[in-house]
N, C-alpha and C positions, 0 to 999 in steps of 0.2 A: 504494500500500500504506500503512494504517496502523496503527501502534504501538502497542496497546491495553496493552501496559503493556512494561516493560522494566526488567529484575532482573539485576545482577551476583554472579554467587554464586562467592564469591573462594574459596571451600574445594575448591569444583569445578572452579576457573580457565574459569568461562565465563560468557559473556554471554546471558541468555534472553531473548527475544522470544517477548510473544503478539502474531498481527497478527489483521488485517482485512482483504481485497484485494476490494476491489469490479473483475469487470472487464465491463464490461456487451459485448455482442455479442461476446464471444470465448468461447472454448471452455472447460475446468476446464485450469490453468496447470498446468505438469510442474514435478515436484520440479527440476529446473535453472533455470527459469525463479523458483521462490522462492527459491531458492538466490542467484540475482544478483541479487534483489530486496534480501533483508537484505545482501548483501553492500554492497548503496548504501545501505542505513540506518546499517549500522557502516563507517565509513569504515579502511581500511588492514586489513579481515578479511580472510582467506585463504578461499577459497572452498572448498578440499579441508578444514577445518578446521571449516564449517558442516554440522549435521545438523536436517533438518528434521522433525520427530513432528506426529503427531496434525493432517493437515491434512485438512480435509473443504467439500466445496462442499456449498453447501445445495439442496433437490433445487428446480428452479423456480426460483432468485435466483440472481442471478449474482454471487455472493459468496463467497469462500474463506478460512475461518479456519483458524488454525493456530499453532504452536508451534515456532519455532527456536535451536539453540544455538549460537552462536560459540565455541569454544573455543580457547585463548590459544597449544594444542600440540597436538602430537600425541601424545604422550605422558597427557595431561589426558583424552582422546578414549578411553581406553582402559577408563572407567567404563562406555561401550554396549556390551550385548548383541550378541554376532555376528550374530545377523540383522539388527542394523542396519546393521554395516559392509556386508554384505553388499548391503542393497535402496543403499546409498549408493555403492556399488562403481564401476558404469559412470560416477556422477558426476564423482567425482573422480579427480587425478590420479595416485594411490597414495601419493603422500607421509606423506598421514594415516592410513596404513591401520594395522592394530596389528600388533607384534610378533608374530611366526609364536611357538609353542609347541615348545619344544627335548626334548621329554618324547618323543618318536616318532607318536604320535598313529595315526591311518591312514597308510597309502603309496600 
């Protein structure tokens, strides 16, 4: 995998990566597999803490770009939209998942 650029955005408490993952004769890589990818780019990231966007193979190359966040909390994590906790759900551990809504909501 690599790093085509890499931006700390301290207001957001997170780390952004756009990558590049060349993988020749394998297949288009699953969101856990990029997932422990950047987790070896940022060394000491938490992996339930990583959200990965906007990742797309190219149709014919065996090339997969994309877009991931390290973020510093769980708490910081709480800028995504629910449907991304949501598509990130079975990833991770729950730790990072957000705060349930004390409002009543549905039952």
């Amino acid at each position: 995998m690599e790093i085509v650029n890499r931006t700390e955005n301290k207001l957001l408490q997170r780390v952004e990566i756009e990558f590049r993952w060349k993988h020749p004769k394998q297949s288009t890589p699953s969101r856990q597999a990029v997932i422990e990818m950047v987790r070896g780019l940022e060394p000491g990231s938490n992996p339930d803490l990583v959200i990965v966007k906007d990742c797309n193979t190219r149709f014919g190359m065996a090339m997969t770009t994309g877009r991931a966040y390290v973020y510093a909390n769980a708490e910081a994590m709480t800028v995504e939209p629910a449907y991304i906790h949501k598509r990130h759900e079975g990833l991770h551990g729950g730790s990072a998942e957000p705060a349930a809504d004390d409002d009543g909501g549905e039952a």
